[in-house]
C-alpha positions as CSV (number, residue, x, y, z in Angstrom):
1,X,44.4,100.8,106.6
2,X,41.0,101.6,107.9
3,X,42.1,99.7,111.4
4,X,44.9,101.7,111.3
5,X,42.9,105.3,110.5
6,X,40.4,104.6,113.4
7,X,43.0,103.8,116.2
8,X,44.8,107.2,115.3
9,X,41.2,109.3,116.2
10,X,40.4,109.8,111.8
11,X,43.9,112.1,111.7
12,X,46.4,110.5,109.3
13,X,46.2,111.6,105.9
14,X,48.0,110.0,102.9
15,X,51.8,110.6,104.0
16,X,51.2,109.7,107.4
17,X,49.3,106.7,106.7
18,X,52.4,105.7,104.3
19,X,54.6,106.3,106.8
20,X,53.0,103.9,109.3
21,X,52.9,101.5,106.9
22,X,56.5,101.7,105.7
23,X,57.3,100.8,109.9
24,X,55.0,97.8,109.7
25,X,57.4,96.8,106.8
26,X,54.3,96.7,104.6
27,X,56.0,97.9,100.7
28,X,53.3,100.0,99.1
29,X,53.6,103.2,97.1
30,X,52.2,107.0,98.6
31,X,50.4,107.1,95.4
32,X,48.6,104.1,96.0
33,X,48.2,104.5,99.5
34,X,46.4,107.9,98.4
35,X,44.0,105.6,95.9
36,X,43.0,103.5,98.1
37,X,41.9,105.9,100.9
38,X,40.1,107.8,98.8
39,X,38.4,104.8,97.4
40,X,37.6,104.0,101.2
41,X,36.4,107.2,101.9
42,X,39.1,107.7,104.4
43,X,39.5,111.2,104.6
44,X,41.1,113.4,108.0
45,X,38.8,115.4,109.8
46,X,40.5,119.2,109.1
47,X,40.4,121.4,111.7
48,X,40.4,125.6,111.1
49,X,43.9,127.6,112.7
50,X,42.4,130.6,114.4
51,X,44.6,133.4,112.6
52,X,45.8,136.0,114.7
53,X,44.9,139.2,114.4
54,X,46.7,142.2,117.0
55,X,43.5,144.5,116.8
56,X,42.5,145.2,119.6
57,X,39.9,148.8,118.7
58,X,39.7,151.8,117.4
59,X,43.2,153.5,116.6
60,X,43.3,156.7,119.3
């Protein structure tokens, strides 16, 4: 799981990480997959959306 974490640039959470797993025909639950990352310290690097905001000054 870690091998697979680091190739995919610290991205794949949980469900992701299961899914890649379920194509490698490895048979583990999401639940367990979940455990195990967080007992490995595997967590995905989050990044901020910019919201967007139409402002653009003072109303004339």
């Amino acid at each position: 799981m870690a091998d697979i974490f680091q190739r995919n640039y610290r991205c794949y959470g949980s469900r992701r990480m299961h899914a890649t797993l379920a194509r490698q025909s490895v048979t583990i639950s999401e639940k367990v997959v979940r455990r195990l990352m967080k007992e490995e310290r595997l967590v995905p690097l989050l990044r901020k959306r910019k919201r967007y905001g139409s402002y653009m000054g003072e109303i004339s």
